[in-house]
C-alpha positions in Angstrom: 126.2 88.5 123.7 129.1 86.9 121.8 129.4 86.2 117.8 128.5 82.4 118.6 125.4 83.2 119.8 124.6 85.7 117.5 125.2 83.6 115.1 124.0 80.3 116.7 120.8 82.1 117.0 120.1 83.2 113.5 121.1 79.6 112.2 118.7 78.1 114.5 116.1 81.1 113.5 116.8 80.1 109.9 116.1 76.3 110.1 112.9 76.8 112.0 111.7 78.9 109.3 113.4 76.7 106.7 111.2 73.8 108.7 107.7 75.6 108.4 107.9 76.5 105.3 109.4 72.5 104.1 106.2 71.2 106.2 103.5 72.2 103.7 105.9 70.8 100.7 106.9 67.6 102.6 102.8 66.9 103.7 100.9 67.8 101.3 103.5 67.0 98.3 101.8 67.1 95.3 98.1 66.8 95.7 95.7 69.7 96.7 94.6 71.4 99.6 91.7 70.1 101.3 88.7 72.8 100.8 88.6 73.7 105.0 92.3 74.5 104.3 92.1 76.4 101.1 89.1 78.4 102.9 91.0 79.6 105.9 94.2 80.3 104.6 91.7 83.1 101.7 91.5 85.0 105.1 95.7 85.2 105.9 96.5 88.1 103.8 93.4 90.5 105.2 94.3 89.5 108.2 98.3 90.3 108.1 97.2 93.0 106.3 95.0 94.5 109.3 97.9 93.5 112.0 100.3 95.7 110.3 97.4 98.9 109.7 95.6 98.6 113.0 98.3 99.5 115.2 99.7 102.4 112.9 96.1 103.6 112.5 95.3 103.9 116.2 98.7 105.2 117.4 98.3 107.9 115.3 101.8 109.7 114.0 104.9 109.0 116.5 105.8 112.8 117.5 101.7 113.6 117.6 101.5 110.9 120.0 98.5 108.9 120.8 95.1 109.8 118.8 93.7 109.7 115.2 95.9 111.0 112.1 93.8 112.7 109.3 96.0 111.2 106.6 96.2 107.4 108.0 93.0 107.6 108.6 91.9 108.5 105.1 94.4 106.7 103.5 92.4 103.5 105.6 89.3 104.2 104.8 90.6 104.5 100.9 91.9 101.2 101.1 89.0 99.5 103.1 86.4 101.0 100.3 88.8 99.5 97.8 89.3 96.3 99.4 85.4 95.9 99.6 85.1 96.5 96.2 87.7 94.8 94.6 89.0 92.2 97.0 92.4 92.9 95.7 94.9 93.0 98.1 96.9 94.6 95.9 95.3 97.2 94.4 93.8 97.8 98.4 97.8 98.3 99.8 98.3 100.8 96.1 95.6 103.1 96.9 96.4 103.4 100.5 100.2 104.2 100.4 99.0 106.5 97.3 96.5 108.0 99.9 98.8 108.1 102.3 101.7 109.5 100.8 100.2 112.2 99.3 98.1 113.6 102.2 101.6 113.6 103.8 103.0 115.2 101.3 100.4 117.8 101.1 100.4 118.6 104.9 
């Protein structure tokens, strides 16, 4: 692939994102979310959130190949008994690194 394309390509990458992300600005503007909105987009981050675990949870460690790991699999039940607690995303993605990074550590 030559430099023009490569570069084409991430130009034309950048003003589609540069596009989405104007559309909510140049739409709404100023005034407020309708409620329907503002109720499904509360569900985006838990639902990013589980797209990026699942997959790592269920695939288990890369050289111990397919199957359950003992540390992810703490580590996500840490953070889902966090995140039904608290409903912070935050403190849910904390405690689960924490979790996981130190069963790892330990092992």
């Amino acid at each position: 692939m030559s430099d023009i394309a490569i570069w084409g390509m991430i130009a034309a990458l950048g003003a589609a994102t540069f596009a989405t992300r104007l559309s909510f600005l140049a739409l709404l503007g100023e005034g407020e979310l309708p409620l329907w909105l503002r109720r499904i987009l509360h569900y985006v981050p838990p639902a990013i959130l589980a797209a990026i675990i699942a997959p790592q949870l269920l695939a288990g460690a890369p050289a111990q190949g397919t199957g359950f790991d003992g540390p992810r699999c703490a580590a996500a039940l840490a953070g889902f008994a966090v995140a039904y607690y608290t409903r912070s995303t935050f403190a849910t993605i904390a405690l689960g690194m924490g979790v996981l990074w130190g069963l790892t550590f330990f092992q």
